[in-house]
N, CA and C atoms as a LAMMPS dump frame, in Angstrom:
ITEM: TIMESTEP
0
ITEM: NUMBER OF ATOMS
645
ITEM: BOX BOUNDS ff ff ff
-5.0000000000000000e+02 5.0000000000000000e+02
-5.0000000000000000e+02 5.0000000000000000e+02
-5.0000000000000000e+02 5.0000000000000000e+02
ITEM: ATOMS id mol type element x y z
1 1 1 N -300.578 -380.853 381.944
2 1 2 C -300.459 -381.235 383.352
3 1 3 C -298.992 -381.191 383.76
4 2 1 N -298.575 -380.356 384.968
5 2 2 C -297.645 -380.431 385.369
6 2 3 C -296.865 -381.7 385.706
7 3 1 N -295.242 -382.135 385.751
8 3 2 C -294.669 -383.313 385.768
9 3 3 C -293.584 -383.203 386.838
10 4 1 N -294.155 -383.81 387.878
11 4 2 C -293.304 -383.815 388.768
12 4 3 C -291.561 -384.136 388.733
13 5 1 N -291.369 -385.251 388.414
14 5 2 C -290.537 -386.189 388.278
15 5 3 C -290.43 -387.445 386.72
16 6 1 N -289.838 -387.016 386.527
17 6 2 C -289.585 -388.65 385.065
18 6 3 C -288.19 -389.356 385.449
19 7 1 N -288.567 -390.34 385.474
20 7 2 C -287.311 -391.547 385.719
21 7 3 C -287.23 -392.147 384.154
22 8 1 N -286.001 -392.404 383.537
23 8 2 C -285.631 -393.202 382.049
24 8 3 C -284.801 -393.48 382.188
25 9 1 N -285.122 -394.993 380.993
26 9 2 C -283.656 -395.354 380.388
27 9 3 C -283.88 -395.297 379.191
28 10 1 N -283.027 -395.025 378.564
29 10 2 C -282.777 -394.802 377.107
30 10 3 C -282.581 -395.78 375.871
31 11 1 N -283.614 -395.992 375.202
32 11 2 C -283.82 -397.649 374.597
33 11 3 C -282.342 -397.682 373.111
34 12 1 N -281.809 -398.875 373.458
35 12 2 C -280.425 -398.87 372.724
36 12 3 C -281.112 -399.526 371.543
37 13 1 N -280.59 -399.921 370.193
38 13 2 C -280.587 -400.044 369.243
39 13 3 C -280.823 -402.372 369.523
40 14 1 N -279.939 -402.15 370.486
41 14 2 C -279.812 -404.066 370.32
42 14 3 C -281.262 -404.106 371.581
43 15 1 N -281.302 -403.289 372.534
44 15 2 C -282.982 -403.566 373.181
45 15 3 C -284.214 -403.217 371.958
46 16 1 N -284.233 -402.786 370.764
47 16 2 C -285.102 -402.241 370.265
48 16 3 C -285.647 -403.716 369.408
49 17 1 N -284.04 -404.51 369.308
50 17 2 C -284.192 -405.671 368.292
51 17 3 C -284.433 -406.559 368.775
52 18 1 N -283.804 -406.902 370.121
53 18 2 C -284.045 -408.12 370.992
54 18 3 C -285.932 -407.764 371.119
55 19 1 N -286.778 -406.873 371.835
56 19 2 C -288.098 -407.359 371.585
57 19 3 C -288.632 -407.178 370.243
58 20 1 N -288.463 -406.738 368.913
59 20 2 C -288.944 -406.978 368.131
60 20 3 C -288.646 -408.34 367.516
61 21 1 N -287.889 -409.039 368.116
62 21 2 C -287.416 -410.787 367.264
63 21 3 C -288.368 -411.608 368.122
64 22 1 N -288.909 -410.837 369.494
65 22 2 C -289.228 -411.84 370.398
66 22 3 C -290.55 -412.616 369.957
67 23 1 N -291.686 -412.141 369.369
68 23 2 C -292.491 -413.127 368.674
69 23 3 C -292.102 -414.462 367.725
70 24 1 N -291.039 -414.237 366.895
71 24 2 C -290.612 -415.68 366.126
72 24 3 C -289.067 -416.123 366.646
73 25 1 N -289.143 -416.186 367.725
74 25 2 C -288.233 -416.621 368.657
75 25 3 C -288.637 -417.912 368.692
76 26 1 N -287.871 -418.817 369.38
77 26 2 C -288.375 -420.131 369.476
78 26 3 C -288.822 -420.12 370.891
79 27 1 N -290.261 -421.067 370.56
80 27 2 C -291.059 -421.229 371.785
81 27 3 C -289.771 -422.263 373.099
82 28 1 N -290.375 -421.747 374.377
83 28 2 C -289.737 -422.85 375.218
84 28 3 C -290.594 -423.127 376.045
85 29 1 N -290.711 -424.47 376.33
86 29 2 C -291.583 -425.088 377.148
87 29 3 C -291.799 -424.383 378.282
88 30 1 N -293.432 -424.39 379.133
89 30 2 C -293.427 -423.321 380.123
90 30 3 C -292.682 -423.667 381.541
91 31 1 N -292.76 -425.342 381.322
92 31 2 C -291.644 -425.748 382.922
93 31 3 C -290.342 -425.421 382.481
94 32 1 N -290.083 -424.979 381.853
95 32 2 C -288.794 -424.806 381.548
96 32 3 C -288.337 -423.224 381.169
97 33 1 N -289.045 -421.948 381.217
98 33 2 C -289.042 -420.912 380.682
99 33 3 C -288.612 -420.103 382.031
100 34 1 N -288.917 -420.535 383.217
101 34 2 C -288.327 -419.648 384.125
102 34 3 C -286.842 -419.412 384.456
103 35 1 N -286.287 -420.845 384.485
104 35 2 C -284.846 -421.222 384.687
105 35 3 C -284.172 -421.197 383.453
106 36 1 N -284.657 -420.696 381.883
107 36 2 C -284.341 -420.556 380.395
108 36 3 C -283.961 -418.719 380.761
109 37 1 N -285.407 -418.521 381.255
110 37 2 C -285.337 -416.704 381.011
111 37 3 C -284 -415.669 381.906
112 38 1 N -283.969 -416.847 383.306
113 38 2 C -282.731 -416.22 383.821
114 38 3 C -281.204 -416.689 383.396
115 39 1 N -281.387 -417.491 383.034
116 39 2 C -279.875 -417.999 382.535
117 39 3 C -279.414 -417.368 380.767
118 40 1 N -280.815 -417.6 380.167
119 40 2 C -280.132 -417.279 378.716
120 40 3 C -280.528 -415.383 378.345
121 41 1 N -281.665 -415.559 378.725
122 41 2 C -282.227 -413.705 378.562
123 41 3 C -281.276 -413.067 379.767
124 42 1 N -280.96 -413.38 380.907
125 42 2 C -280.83 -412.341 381.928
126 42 3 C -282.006 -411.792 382.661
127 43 1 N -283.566 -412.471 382.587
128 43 2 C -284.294 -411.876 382.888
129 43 3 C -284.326 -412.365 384.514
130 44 1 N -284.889 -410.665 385.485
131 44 2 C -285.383 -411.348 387.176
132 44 3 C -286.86 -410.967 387.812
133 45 1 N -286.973 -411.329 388.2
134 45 2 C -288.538 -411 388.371
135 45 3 C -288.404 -409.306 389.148
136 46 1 N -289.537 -408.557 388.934
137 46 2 C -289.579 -407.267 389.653
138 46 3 C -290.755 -406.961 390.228
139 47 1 N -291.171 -406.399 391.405
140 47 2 C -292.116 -406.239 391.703
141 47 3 C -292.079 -404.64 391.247
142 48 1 N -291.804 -404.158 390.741
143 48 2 C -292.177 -402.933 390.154
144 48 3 C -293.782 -402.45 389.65
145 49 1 N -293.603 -403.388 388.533
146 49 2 C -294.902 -404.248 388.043
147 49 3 C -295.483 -405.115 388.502
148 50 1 N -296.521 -405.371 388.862
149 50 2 C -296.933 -407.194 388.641
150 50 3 C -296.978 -407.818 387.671
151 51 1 N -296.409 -409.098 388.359
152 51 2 C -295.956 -410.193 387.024
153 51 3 C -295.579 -409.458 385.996
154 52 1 N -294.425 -408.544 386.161
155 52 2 C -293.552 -408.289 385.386
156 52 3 C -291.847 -408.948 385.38
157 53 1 N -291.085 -409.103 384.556
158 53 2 C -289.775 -409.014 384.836
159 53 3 C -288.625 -407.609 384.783
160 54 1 N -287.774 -407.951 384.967
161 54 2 C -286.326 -406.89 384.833
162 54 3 C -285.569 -407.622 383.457
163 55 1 N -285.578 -406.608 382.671
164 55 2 C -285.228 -407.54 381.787
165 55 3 C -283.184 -407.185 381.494
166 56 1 N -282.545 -407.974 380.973
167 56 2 C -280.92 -407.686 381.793
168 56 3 C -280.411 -406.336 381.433
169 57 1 N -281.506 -405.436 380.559
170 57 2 C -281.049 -403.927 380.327
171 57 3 C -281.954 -403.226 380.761
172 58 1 N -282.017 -403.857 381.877
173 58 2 C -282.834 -402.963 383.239
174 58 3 C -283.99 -402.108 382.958
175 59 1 N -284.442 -402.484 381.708
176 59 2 C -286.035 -402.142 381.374
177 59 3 C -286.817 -403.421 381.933
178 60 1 N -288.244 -402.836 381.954
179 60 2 C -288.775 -403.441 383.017
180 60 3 C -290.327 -404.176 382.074
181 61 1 N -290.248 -405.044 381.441
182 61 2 C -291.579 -406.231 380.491
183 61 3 C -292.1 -406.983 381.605
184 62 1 N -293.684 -406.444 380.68
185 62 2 C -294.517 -407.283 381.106
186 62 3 C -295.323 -408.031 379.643
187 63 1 N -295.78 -409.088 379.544
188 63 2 C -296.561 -409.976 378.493
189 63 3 C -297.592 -411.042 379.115
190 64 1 N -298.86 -410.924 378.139
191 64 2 C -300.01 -411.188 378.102
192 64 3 C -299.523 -412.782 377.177
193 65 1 N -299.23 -414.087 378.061
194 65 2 C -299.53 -415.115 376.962
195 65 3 C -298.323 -415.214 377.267
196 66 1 N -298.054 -416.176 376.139
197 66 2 C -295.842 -416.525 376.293
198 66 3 C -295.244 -415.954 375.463
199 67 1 N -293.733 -415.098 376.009
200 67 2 C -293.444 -413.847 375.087
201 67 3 C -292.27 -414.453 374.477
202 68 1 N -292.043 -415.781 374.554
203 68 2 C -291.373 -416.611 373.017
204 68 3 C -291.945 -416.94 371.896
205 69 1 N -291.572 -416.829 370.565
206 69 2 C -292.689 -417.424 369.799
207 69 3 C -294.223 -417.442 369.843
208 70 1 N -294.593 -416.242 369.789
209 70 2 C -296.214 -416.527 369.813
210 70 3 C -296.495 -415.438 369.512
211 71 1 N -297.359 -415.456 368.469
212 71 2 C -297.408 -414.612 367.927
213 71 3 C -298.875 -413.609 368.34
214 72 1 N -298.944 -414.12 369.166
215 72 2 C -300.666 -414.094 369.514
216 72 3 C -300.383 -413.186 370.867
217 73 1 N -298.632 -413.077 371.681
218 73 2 C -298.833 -412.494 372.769
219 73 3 C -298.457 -410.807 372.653
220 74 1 N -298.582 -410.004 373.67
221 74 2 C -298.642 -408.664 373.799
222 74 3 C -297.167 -408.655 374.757
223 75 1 N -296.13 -407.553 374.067
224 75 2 C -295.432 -408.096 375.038
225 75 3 C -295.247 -406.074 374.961
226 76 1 N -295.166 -405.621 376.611
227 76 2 C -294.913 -404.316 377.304
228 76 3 C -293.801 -404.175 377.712
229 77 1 N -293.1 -403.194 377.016
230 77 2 C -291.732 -402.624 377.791
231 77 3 C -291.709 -401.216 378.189
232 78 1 N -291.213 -401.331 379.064
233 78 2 C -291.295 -399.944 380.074
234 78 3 C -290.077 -399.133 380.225
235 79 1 N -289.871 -398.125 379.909
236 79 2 C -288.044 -397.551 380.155
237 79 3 C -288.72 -395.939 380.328
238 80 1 N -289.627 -395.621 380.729
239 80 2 C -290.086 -394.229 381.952
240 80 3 C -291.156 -394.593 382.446
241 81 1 N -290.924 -393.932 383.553
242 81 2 C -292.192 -393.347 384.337
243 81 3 C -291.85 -392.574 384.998
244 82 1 N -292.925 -391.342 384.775
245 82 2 C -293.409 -389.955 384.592
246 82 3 C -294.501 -389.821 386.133
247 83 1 N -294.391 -388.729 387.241
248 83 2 C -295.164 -388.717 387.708
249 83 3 C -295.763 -386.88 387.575
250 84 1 N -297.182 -387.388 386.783
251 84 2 C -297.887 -386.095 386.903
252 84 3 C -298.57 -385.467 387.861
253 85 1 N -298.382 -384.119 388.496
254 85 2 C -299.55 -383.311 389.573
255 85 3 C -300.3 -382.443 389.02
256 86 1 N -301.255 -382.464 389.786
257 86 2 C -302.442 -381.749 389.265
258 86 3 C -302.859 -380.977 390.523
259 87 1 N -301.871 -379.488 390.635
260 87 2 C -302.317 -378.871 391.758
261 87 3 C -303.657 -378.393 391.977
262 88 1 N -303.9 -378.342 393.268
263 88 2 C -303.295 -377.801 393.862
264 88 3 C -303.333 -378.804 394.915
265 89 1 N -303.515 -380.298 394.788
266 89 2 C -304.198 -381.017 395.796
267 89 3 C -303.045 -382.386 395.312
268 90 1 N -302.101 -382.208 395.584
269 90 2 C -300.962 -383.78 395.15
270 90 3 C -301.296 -384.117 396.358
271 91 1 N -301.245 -384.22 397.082
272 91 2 C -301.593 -385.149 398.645
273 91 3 C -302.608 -386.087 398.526
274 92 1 N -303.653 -385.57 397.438
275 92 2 C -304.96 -386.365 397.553
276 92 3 C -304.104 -387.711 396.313
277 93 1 N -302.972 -387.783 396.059
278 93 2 C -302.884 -388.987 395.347
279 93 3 C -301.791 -390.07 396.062
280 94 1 N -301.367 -389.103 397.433
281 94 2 C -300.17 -390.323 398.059
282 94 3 C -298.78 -389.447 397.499
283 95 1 N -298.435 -388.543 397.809
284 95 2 C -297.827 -387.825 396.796
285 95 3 C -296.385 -388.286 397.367
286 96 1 N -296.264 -388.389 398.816
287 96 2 C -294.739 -388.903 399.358
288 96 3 C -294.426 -390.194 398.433
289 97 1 N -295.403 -391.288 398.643
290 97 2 C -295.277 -392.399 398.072
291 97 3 C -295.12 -392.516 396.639
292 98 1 N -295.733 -392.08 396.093
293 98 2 C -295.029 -392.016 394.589
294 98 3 C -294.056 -391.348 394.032
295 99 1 N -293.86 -389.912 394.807
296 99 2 C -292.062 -389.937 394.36
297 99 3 C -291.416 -390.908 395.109
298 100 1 N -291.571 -391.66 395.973
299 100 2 C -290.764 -392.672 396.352
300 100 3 C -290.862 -393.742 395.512
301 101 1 N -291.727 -394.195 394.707
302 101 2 C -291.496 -394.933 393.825
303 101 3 C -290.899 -394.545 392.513
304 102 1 N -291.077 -393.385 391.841
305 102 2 C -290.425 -393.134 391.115
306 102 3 C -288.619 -392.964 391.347
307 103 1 N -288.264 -392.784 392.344
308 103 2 C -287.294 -392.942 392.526
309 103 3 C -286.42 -394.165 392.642
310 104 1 N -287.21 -394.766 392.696
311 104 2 C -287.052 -396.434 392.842
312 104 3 C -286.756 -396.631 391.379
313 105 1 N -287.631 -396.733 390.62
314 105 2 C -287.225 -396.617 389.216
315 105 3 C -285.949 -395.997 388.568
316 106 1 N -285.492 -394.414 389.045
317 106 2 C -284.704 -393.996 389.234
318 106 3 C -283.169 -394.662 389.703
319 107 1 N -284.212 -395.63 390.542
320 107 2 C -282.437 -396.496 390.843
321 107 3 C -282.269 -397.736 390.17
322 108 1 N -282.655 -398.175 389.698
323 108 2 C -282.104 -399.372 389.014
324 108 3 C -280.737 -398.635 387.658
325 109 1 N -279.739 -399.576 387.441
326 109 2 C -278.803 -398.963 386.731
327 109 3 C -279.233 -398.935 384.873
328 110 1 N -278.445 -397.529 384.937
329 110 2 C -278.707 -396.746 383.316
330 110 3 C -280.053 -396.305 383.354
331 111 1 N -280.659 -395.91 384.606
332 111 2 C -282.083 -395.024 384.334
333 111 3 C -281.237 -393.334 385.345
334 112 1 N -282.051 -392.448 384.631
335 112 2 C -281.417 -391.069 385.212
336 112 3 C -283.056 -390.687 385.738
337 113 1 N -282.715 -389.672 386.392
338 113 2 C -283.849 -389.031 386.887
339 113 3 C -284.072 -387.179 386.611
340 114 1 N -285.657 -387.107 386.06
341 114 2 C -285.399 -385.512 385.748
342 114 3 C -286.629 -384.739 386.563
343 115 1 N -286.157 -383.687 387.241
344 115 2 C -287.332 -383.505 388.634
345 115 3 C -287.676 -381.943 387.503
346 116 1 N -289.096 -382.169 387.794
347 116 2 C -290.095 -381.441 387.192
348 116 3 C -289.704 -381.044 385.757
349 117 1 N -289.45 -381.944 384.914
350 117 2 C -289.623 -381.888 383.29
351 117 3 C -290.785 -381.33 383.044
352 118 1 N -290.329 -380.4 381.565
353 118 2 C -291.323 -379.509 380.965
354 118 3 C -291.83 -380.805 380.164
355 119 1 N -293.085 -380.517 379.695
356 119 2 C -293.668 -381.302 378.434
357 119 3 C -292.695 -381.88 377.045
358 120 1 N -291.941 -380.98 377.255
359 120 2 C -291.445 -380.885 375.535
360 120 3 C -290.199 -381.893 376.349
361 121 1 N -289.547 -381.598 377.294
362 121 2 C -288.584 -382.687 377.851
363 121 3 C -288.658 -384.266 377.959
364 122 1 N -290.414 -384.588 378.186
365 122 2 C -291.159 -385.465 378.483
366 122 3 C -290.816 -385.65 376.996
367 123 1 N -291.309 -385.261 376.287
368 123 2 C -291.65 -385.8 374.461
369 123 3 C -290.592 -386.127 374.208
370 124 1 N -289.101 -385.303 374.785
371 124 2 C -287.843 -385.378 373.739
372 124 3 C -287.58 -387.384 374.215
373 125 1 N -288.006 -387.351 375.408
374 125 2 C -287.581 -388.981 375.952
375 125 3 C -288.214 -390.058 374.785
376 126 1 N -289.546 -389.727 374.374
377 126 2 C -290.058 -390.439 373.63
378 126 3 C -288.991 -390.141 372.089
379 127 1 N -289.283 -388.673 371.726
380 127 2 C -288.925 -388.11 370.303
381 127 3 C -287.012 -389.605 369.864
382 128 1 N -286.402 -389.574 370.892
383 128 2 C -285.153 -390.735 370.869
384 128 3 C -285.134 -391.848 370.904
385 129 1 N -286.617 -392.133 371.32
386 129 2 C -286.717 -393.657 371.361
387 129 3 C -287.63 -394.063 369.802
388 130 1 N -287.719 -393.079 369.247
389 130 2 C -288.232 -393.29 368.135
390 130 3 C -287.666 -393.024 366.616
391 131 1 N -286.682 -392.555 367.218
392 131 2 C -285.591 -392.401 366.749
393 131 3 C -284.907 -393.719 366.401
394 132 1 N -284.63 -394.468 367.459
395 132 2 C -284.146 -395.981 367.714
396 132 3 C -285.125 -396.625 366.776
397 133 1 N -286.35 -396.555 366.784
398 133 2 C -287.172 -397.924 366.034
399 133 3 C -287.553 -397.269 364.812
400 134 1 N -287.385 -395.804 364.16
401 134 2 C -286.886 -395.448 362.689
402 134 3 C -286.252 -396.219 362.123
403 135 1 N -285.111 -396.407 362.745
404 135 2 C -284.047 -397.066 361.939
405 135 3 C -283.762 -398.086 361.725
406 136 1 N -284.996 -399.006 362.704
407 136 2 C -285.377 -400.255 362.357
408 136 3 C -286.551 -401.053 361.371
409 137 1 N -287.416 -399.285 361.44
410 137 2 C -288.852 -400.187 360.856
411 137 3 C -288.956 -399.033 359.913
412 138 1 N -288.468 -398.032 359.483
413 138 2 C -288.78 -396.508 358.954
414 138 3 C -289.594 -395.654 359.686
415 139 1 N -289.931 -394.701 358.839
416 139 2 C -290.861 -393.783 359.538
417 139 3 C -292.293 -394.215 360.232
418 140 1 N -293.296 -393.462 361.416
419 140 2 C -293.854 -394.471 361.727
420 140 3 C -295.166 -394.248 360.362
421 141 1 N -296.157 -395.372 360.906
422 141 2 C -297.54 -394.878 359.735
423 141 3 C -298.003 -393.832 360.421
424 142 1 N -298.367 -393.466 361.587
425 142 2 C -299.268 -392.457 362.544
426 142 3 C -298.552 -391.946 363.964
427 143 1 N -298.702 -390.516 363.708
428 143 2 C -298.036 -389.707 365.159
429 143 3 C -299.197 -389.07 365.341
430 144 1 N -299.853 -389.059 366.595
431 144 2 C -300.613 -388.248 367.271
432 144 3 C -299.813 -388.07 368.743
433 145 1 N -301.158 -386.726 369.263
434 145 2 C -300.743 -386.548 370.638
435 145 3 C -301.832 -387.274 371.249
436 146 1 N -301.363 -388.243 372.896
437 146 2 C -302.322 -389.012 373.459
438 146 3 C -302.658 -387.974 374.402
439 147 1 N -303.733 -388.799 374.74
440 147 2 C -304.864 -387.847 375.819
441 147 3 C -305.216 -388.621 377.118
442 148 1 N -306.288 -388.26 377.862
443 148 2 C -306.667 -389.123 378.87
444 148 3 C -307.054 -390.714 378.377
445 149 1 N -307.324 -391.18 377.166
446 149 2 C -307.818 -392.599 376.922
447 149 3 C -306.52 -393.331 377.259
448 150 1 N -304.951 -392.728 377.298
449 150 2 C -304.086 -393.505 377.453
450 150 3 C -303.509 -393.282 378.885
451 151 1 N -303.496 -392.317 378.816
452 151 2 C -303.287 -391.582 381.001
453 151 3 C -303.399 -390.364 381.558
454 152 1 N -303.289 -390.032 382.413
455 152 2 C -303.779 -388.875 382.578
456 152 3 C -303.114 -387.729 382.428
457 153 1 N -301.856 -387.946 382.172
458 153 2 C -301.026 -386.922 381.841
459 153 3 C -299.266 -387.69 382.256
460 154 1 N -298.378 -386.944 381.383
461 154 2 C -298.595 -385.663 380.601
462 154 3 C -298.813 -386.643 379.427
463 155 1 N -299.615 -385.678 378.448
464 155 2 C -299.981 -385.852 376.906
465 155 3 C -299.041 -386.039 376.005
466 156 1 N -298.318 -386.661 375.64
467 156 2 C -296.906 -387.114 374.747
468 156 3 C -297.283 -387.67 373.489
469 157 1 N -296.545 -387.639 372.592
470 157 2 C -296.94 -388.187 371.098
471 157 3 C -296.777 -389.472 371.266
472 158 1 N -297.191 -389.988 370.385
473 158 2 C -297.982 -391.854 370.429
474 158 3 C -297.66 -391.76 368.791
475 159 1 N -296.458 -393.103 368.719
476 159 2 C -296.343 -393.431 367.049
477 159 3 C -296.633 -394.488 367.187
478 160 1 N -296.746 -395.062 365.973
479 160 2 C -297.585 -396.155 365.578
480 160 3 C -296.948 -397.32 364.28
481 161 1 N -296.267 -398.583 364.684
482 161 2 C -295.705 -398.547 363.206
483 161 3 C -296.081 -400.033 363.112
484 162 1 N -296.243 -400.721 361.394
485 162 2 C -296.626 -401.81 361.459
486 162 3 C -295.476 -403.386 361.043
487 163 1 N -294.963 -403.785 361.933
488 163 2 C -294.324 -405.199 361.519
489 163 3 C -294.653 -406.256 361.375
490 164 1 N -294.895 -406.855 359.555
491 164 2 C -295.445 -407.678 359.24
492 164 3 C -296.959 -408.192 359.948
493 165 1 N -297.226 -408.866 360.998
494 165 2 C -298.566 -408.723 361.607
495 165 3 C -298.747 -408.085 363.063
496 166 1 N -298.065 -407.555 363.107
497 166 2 C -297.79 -406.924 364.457
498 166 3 C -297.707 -405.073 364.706
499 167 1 N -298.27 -404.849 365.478
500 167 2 C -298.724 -403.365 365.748
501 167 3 C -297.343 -402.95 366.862
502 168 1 N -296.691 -401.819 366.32
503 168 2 C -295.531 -401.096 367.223
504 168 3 C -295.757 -399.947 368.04
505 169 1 N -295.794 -400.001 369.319
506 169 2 C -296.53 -398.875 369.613
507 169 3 C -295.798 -398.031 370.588
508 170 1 N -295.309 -396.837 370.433
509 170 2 C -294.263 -396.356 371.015
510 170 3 C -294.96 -395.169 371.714
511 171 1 N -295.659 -394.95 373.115
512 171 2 C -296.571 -394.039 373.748
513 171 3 C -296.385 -394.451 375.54
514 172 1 N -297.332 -393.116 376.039
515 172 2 C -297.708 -392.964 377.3
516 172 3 C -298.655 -394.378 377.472
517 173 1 N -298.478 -394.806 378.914
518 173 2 C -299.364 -395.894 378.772
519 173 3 C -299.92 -395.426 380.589
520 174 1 N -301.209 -395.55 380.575
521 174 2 C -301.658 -395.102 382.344
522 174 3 C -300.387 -396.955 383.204
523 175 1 N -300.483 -396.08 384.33
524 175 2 C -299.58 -397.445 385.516
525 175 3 C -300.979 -398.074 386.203
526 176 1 N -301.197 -399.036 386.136
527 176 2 C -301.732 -399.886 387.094
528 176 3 C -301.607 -399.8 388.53
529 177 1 N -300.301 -399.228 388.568
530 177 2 C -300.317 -399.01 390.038
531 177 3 C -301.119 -398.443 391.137
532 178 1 N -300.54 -397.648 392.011
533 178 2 C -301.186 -396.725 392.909
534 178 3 C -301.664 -395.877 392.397
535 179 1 N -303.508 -395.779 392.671
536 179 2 C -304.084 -394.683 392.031
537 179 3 C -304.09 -394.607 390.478
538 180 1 N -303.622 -395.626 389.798
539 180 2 C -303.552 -395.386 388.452
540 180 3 C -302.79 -394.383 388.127
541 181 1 N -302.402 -393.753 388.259
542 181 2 C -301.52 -392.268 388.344
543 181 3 C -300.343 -391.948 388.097
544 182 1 N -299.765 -392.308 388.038
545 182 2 C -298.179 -392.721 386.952
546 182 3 C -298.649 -393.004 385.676
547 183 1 N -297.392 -392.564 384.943
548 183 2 C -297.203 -392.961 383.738
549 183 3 C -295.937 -393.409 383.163
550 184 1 N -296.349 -394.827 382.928
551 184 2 C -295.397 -395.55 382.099
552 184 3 C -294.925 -394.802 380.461
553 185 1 N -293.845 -394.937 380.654
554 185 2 C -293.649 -395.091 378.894
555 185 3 C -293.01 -396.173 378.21
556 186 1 N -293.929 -396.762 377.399
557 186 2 C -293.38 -397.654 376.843
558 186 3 C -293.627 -398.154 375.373
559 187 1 N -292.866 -399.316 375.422
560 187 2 C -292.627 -399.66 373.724
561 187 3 C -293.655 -400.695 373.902
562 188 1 N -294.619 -400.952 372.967
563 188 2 C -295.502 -402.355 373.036
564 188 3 C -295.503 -403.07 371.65
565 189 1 N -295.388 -404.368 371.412
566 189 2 C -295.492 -404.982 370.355
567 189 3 C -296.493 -406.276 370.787
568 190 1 N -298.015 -406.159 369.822
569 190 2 C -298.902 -406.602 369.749
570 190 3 C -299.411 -407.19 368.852
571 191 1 N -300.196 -408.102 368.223
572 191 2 C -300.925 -408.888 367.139
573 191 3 C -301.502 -407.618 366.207
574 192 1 N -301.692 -407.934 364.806
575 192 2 C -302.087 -406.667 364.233
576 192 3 C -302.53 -407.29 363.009
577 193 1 N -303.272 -408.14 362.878
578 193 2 C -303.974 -408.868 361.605
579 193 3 C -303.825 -407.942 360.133
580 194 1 N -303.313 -408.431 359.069
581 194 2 C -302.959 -407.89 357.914
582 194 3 C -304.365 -407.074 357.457
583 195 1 N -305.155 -407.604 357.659
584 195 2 C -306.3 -406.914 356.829
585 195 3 C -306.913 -405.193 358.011
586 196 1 N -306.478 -405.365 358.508
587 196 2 C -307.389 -404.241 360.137
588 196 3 C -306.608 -403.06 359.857
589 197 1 N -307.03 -401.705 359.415
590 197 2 C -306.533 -400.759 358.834
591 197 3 C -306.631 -400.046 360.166
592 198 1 N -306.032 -398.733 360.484
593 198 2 C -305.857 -397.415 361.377
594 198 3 C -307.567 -396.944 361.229
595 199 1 N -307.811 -396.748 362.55
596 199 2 C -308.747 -395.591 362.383
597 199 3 C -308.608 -394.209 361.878
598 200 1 N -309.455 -393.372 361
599 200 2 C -308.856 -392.524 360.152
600 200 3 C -308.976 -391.246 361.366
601 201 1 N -309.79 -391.169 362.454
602 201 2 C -309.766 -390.391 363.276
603 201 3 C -309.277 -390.399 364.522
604 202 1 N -308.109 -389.088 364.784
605 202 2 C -307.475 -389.474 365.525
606 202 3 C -308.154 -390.483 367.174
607 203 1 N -309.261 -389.112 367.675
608 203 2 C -309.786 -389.774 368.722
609 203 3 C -310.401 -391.671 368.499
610 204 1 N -310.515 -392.479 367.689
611 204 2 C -310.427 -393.04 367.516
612 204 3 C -309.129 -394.292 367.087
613 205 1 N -308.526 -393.598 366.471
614 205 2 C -306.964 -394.458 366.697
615 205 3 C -306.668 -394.281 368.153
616 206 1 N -306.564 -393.38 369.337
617 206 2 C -306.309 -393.348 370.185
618 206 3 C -306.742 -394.551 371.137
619 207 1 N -308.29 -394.704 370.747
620 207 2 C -309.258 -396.239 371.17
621 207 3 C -308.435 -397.334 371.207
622 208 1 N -308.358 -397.473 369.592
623 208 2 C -307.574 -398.55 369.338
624 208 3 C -306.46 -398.685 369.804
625 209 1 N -305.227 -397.532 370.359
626 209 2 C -304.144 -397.686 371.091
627 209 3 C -304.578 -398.607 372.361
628 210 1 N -305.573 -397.797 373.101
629 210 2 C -305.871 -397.862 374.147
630 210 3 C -306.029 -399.467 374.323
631 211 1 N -306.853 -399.75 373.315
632 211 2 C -307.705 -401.463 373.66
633 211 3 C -305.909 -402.301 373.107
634 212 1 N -305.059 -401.715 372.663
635 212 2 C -303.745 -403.1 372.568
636 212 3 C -303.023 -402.965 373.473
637 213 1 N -302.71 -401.675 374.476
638 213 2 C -301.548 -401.442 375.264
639 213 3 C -301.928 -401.42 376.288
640 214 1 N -303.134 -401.373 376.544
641 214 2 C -304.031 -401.183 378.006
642 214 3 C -304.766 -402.575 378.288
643 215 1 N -304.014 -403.701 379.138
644 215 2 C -304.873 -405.043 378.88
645 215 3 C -305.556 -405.357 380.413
């Protein structure tokens, strides 16, 4: 599928560590986590997302549950979004309006913008950010290419890596947004019970992507 537009930021080595510590972080009380998150994280709220924040390296989390200490929550980070067309009919998706949002994305600082990226351009964004969490966790356990179960395009490789009980998931994720039709890319770190092995087939690991990053 053709790619209109990709907006990124480029995940640094200390963003890769700051959310992987964030599960055995210390919990903070929830009356107290809003006026904690902007003063000590840097975090501001964004309507980018719903009920998401800005987090102070202008990637953009969202989390299922409380994303201090808990080991139980899903926490989503976002540093692209990708808008795919599917000619010959972009109008039928709002097509002014979503490059206007992607551009929006585009503007927040340390994100660049790349107008009509090839596929392989799309991948190289991922291929560096995985690069970054190599060198934190090793190689991953599983690289596939995702398909429609994760968005509708474009199709980008999806790694997969495991920390202690927690599932790393470095892929295309569909946007909630308008039309569903964007695509996020992002880093997700999720619950991943010691005993629950990979599906041995891909279209099936893809499921399982789908049911941790898609909530």
């Amino acid at each position: 599928m053709p790619v209109h537009s990709l907006a990124h930021s480029p995940l640094s080595s200390t963003v890769v560590q700051e959310l992987l510590a964030m599960p055995a972080m210390q919990a903070v009380p929830g009356e107290e986590f809003d006026e904690y998150s902007e003063r000590e994280l840097g975090w501001a709220y964004t309507d980018l997302v719903c009920d998401a924040v800005l987090t102070r390296h202008h990637h953009v989390l969202w989390y299922e549950g409380t994303p201090l200490g808990d080991a139980e929550c899903t926490l989503v980070l976002t540093f692209g979004e990708a808008y795919p067309v599917n000619p010959p009919d972009p109008d039928e998706y709002g097509h002014d309006s979503l490059v206007e949002l992607v551009e929006e994305w585009a503007g927040l600082p340390g994100w660049v913008l790349i107008d009509t990226p090839s596929e392989a351009e799309c991948d190289a964004v991922l291929d560096r950010a995985a690069d970054v969490l190599a060198a934190e966790l090793g190689p991953p356990l599983r690289t596939l290419r995702s398909d429609g179960r994760l968005s509708l395009g474009p199709h980008l490789q999806c790694r997969i890596w495991r920390m202690g009980e927690h599932g790393v998931v470095l892929a295309p994720r569909e946007d909630g947004g308008p039309y569903g039709y964007l695509t996020h890319l992002v880093l997700t770190v999720h619950p991943w019970p010691a005993g629950e092995e990979l599906p041995v087939a891909d279209e099936d690991c893809l499921r399982w992507v789908r049911d941790r990053i898609i909530l």
